[in-house]
N, C-alpha and C positions, 0 to 999 in steps of 0.2 A: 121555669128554669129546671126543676125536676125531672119535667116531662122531656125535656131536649137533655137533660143526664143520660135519660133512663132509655131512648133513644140512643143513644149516642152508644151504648152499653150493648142490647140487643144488636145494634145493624153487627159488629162485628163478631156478635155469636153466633149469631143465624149463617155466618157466613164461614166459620169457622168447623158449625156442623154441616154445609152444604160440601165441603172441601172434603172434610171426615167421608162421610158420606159417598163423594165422587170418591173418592182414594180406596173406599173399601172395595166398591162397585170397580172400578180397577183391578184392585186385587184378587177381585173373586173369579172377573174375566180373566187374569193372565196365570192363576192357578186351573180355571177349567181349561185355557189352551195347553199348560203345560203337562198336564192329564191326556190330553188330547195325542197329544205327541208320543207320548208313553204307550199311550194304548197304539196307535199306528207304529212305530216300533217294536212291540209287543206283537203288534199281528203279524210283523215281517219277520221279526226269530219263530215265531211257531207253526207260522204256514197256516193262517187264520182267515177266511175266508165267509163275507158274508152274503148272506141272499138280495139283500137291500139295504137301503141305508133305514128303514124302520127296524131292523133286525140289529145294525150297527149299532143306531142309539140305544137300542136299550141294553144291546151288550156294551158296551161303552159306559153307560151309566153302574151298572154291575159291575165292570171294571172298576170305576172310579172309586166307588163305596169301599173293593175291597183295597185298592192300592191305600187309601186313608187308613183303614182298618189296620196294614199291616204297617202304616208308617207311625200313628199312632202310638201302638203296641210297641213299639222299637225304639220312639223317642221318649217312651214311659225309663225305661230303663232297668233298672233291678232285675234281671230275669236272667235264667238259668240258660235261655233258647231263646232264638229270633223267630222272625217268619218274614217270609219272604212272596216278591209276585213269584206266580211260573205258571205254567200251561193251563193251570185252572182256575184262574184270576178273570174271567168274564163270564164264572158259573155260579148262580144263587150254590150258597152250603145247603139245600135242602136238593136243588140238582147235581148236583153234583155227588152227595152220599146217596142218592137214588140209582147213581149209574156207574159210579167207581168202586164201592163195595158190596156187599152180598154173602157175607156170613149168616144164615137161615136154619132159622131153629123151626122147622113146621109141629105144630100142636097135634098136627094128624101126620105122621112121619109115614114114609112107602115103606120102610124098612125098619123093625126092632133093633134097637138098639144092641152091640155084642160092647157088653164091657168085657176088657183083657186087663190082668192084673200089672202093675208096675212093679218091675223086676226089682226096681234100683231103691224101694222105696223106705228098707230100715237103714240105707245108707247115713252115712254124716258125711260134710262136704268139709274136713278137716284136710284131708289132701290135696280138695279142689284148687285149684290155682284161685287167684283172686280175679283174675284179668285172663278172658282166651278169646281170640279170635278164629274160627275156624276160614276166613278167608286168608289167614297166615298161612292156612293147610294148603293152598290150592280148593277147596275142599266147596267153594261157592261160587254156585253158574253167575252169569251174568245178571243185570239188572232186567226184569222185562218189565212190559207194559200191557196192563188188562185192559185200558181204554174203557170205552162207553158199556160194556158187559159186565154183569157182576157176578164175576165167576174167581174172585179173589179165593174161593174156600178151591179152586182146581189150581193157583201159582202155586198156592201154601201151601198143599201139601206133595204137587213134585216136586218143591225147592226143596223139602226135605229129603224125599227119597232121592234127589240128584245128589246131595250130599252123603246121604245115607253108603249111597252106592260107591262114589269116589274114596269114602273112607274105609267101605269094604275091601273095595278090590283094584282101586287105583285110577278107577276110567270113571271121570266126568262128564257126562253122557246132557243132554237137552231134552227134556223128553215134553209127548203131546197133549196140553191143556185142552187142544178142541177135540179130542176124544174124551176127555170127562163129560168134555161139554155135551155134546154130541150124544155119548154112549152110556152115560153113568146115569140109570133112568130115576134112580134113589135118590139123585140129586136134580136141584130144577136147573139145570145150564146158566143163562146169564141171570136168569131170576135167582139165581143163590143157592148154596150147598154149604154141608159139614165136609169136615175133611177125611175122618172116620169113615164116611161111608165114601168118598174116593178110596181112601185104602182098601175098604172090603172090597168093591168093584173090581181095583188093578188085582187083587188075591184071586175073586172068583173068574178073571178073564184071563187068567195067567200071564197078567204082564201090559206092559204100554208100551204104546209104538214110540218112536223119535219126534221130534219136532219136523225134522226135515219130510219125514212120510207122509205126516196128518198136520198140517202147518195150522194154525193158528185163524181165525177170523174175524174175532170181537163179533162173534153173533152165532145166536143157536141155529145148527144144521142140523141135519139127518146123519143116520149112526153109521159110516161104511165100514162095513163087517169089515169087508177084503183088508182094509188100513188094520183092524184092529189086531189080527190074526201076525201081525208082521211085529212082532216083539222088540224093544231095545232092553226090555227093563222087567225083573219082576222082583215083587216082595212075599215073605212068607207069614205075615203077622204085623202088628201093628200095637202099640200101648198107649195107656191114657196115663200119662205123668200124675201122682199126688195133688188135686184140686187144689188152690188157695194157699201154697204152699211154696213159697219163692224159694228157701233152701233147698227142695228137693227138684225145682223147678233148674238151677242153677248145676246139679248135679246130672241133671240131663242134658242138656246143653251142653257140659262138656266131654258129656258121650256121644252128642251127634247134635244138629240143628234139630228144632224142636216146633212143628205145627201149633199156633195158637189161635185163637177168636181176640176180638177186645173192642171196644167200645169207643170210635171216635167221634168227633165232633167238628163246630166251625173251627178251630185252630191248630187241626192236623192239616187242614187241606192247605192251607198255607203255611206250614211248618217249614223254614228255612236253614235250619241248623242250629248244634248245642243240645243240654239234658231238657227232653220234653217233661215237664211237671203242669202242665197247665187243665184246661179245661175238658172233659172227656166226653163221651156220650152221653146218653140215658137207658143203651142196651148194648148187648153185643151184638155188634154189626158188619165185623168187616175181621179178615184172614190175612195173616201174616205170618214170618217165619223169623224164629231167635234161631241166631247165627255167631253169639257171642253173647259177652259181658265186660266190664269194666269196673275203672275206678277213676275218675280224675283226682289229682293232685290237692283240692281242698278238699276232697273226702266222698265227694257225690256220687253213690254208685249207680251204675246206668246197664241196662240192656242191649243189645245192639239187634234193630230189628230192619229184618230183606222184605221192601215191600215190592206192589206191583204195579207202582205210580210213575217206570219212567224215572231218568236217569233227573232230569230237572225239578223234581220234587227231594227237601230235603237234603241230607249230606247224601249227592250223586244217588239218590233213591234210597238210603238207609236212612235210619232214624233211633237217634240216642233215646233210650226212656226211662226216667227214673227208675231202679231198683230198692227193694225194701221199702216201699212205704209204708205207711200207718195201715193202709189198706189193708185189710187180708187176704183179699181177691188179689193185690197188687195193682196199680197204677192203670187205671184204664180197664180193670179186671182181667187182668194182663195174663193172670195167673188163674183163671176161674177153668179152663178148658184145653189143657196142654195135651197134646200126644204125638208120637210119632212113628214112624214106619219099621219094620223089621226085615233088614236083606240078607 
């Protein structure tokens, strides 16, 4: 009598975890198709293109990992910032910071370093507005895109002097990344550069051409003198803002946009908007330009930084970052390597 209970008890549990079971197995199928789908709609907004379908799955897999990663993260909640898919949602974080940034500090540099002293540096930012946008100015080029070259330390620092220049003398000008690239031998082209020694460069070569002259390639070329010789643009000096210093950092910024380094990670590459506070690198790795600051309304003060990730990264390629933190570097060491150009 037991035996036919205790029967009676298993057949409908065994069948209950075969149900369980088949129902997950389901589930796990109609979330890998609904991934599926994502990702082939994902390859048709980006113009995605693969060699093979061995090339597909394993971007595809890659994909998948990070669409969770940012779904995850977003259904967590609490957070200051989202993150979102975009153009680089079927790249390992380890390929993708190998070919989208390139801030390069070399241990054996081509060129000694010229420190220039910072003009502005016993200043107080008691005047400073609280909140300035310099794209309120007119005063910031478009968003560009460095693509697979990591020549990030050549956007940063003509985003600056494009601004530098507009607020000189009125003309917002475009000027050419693939002649840093190309011609600035102090720096390694898509293998990496500082921004300082672009400045020095455009000094000692009197000047940079246009975008439209020396157009752009996402890849190291050879240096054509001829292109260089045909000037849009020139600077006469260059300054390194107060190290580790956000108030003086802050007071720069609102004398002009301001070349920086700073140190990202896996949850820049998928930053989709909001104050970035989260995770950062473990060096500085990649070039970017402050082009503002802020304040939201519960108090958070933010940075406002022009990268070179393409208008689909981020707020339309900008990116909110925390200001003031505990750091002293600042957030991402935000604030370790500031300078900017003099026109």
């Amino acid at each position: 009598m037991a035996s036919t209970q205790k029967k009676a008890f298993v057949i409908p549990l065994l069948m209950i975890l075969v149900t369980l079971a088949s129902d997950q197995a389901v589930s796990r199928l109609l979330d890998v198709a609904s991934i599926s789908q994502k990702h082939e709609e994902w390859m048709s907004r980006h113009g995605r293109n693969y060699l093979d379908s061995a090339e597909k799955d394993m971007r595809f897999q890659i994909f998948k990992k990070n669409y969770k990663y940012v779904e995850k993260f977003n259904n967590a909640g609490n957070n200051t910032y989202k993150l979102s898919i975009n153009a680089f949602s079927d790249l390992t974080t380890e390929e993708f910071l190998a070919s989208h940034t390139g801030f390069k500090m070399s241990p054996n540099p081509r060129v000694s370093k010229t420190t220039t002293p910072y003009s502005n540096q016993n200043l107080t930012d008691d005047e400073v507005p609280e909140s300035f946008d310099w794209r309120d100015q007119g005063a910031v080029t478009d968003i560009k895109y460095q693509g697979s070259c990591g020549c990030c330390w050549a956007f940063s620092a003509l985003a600056a002097i494009e601004s530098a220049l507009k607020i000189k003398n009125g003309q917002l000008l475009d000027l050419s990344e693939q002649q840093l690239v190309d011609c600035d031998t102090n720096n390694y082209g898509c293998n990496g550069g500082i921004m300082d020694t672009a400045f020095k460069y455009i000094i000692e070569n009197k000047g940079v051409a246009a975008e439209t002259s020396y157009p752009y390639q996402e890849s190291d070329g050879t240096c054509d003198q001829q292109k260089t010789t045909n000037t849009a643009a020139q600077i006469t000096g260059y300054e390194d803002v107060t190290s580790n210093n956000e108030q003086q950092l802050k007071i720069a910024v609102h004398q002009q946009p301001v070349s920086i380094a700073i140190s990202v990670g896996e949850e820049f590459k998928s930053y989709g908007g909001g104050i970035f506070n989260g995770n950062c690198g473990n060096r500085l790795n990649h070039a970017v330009t402050l082009v503002g600051y802020g304040q939201i309304e519960e108090g958070t003060k933010y940075w406002l930084i022009k990268n070179s990730w393409g208008t689909s990264w981020g707020e339309n390629g900008y990116m909110r970052i925390l200001r003031e933190s505990s750091d002293p570097q600042g957030h991402c060491q935000l604030a370790a390597k500031p300078s900017y150009p003099i026109v």
